[in-house]
C-alpha positions, -999 to 999 in steps of 0.1 A, spaced: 243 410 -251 224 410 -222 190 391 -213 162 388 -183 181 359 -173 187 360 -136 229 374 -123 245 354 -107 275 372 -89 290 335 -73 287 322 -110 307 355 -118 331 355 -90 342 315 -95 347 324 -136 372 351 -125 391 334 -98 389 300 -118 403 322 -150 430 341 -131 441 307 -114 444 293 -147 459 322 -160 490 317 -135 490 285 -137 494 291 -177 522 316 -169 543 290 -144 540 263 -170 553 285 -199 582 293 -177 589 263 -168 591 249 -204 610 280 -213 632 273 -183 641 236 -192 651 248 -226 617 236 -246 607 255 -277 568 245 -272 560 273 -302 547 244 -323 527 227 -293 512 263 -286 499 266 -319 486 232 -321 469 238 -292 455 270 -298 442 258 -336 425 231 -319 408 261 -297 398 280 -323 383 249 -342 368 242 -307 355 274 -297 340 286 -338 328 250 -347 312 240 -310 279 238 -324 281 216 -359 307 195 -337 283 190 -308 251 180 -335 274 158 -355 288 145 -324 258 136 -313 235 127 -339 213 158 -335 193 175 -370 179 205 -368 142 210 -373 119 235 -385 89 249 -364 66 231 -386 84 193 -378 84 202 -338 58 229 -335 55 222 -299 91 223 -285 96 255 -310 68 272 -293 83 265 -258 117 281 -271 101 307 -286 79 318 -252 112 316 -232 137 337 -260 110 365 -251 108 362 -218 147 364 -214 148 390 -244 173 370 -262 176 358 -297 162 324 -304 188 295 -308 184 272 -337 167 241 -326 176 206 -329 168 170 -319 188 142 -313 171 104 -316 183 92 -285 162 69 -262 187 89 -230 164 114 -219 186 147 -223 193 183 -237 222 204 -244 228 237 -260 261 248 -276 277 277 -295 302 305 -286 277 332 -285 237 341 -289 236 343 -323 257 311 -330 240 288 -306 214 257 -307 194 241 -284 187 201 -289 167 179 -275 167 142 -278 133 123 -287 139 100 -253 137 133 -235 106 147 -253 86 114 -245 92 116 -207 88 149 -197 51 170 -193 54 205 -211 59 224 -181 91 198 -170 102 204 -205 101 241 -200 122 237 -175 151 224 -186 146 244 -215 155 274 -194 182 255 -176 198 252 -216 192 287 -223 207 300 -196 241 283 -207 235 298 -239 227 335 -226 262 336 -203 283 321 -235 292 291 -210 304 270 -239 328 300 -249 339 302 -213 348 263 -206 366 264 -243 387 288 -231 395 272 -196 402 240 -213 430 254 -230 459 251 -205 443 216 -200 452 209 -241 482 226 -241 497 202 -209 479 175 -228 502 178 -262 532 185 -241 530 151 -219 525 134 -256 558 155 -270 573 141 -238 569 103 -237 572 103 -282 609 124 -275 618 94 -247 624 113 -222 659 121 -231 683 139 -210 704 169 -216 742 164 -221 764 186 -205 799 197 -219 822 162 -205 794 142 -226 778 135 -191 742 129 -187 720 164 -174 689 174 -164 664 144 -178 643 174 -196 618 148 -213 608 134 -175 604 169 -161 582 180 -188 564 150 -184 560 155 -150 552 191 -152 526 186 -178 507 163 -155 507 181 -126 495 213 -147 469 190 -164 458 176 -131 451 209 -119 434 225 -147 410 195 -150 399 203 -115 396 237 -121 376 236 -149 356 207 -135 348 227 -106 336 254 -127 315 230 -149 296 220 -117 288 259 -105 275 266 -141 250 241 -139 238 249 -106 240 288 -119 214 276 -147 195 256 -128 187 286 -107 188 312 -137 163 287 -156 137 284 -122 135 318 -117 127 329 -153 97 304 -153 88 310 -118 84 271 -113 117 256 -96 95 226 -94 89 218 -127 132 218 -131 134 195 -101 105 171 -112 126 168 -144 159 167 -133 148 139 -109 126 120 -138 156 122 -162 181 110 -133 159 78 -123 151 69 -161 189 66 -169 191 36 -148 165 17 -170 185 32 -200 208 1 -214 245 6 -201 263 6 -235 240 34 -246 246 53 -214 285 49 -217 282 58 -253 267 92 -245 294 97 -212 319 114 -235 292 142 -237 285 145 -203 297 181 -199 272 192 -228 237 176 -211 215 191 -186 218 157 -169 252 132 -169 245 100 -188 259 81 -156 259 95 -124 282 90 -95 268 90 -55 289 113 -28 320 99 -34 359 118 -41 343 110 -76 325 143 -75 359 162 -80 362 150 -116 323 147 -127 308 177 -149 277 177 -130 271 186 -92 253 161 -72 213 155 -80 207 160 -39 227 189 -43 206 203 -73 173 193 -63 180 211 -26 191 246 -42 160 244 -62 139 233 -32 154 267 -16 141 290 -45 110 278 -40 106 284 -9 125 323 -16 97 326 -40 68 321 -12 61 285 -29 84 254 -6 
């Protein structure tokens, strides 16, 4: 379904190349396992139940997850109306609409498709930000919604579960060995699963990690230019990120789990190697790609 929402080719071109690399990398593992003499059928389909659970309950797992309730135009008139004004502008459906009681100022939206999505807010978020701030990152969540990132990422993730579950199967079965025919001790199958499943886990995780980080940046970008006002997004994302740090620690490691689902991680990392695992990019990083669509749109 499409929407006014801004294309992004790089956002398309990293989705391919990040799919196909996990595709092969899929394909080698299989081998591999098939190779060492491991009938994985009942790992596969563990793993591939727990996708489909993933990728059709997303949303009531994400609310429930997180506390969130939906509400009806009538309890948040105000936030409604902004989600209503941006649905038109991007011609899309309108998400159902939710809000989390949370003092971390955040948003997420979830759901495999358009018609399956929501967009939630928490109440910390809704007392910080001005309307047009809050528009803003409105758009940012929308923009997830409108190119089905959620369906995407579950997806991707699924190598990553699969090599998960096999490194369990591993270190539960001992890493045994394989006898050969004198009663001698072969291959140790249990250790090179084991050590196969990391490496194939390690990868994925970047992969998908590096994907994470280009889809926010995608609707950061997608979100400024269908409000016009790359400023508002950047005076938000840069309220948010200096209002976590008054936000008590166990509340902000509480809500870390759900980093990959907010417009904002609950605890951010500087320019460190630790950029290579987080969800988000950088907020130096963000707030400069917005500062260059301003000035593309005549405004820096």
């Amino acid at each position: 379904m499409s929407t006014r929402f801004a294309s992004d080719r790089g956002l398309t071109a990293r989705m391919v190349v990040t799919m196909f690399l996990l595709g092969l990398l899929y394909v080698a593992f299989v081998g591999v396992l098939i190779a060492v003499g491991v009938r994985g059928l009942t790992v596969l389909v563990l793993a591939g139940g727990l996708l489909l659970v993933q990728y059709f309950l997303s949303d009531r797992i994400a609310l429930f997850a997180m506390h969130g309730r939906e509400v009806s135009p009538q309890e948040a008139p105000e936030l409604h109306g902004l989600i209503d004004r941006l649905c038109a502008m991007a011609d899309m459906p309108k998400p159902r609409v939710a809000i989390a009681d949370s003092d971390v100022p955040n948003a997420f939206a979830t759901g495999r498709n358009q018609k399956k999505s929501v967009v939630c807010v928490t109440t910390g978020l809704l007392r910080r930000l001005e309307p047009q701030e809050l528009e803003g990152v409105l758009a940012h969540e929308l923009s997830h919604v409108a190119h089905r990132d959620v369906a995407v990422m579950t997806i991707a993730s699924f190598l990553g579960i699969v090599a998960g579950l096999m490194t369990r199967f591993a270190l539960y079965a001992g890493l045994g060995g394989r006898r050969n025919g004198n009663g001698q001790g072969g291959l140790p199958i249990g250790l090179i699963i084991l050590l196969v499943s990391v490496v194939v886990y390690a990868v994925s995780f970047l992969l998908t990690r590096a994907l994470s980080r280009y889809r926010e940046l995608a609707a950061d970008r997608a979100g400024a230019l269908l409000t016009q006002r790359p400023s508002a997004l950047a005076s938000a994302l840069t309220k948010v990120s200096g209002d976590m740090a008054r936000i008590p620690t166990r509340d902000l490691r509480e809500a870390e789990p759900f980093n990959a689902f907010y417009f904002a991680p609950a605890l951010a990392r500087g320019e460190t190697l630790a950029n290579l695992f987080s969800t988000h990019p950088p907020l130096e990083r963000r707030l400069e790609e917005l500062a260059n669509i301003s000035r593309q749109l005549g405004r820096g």
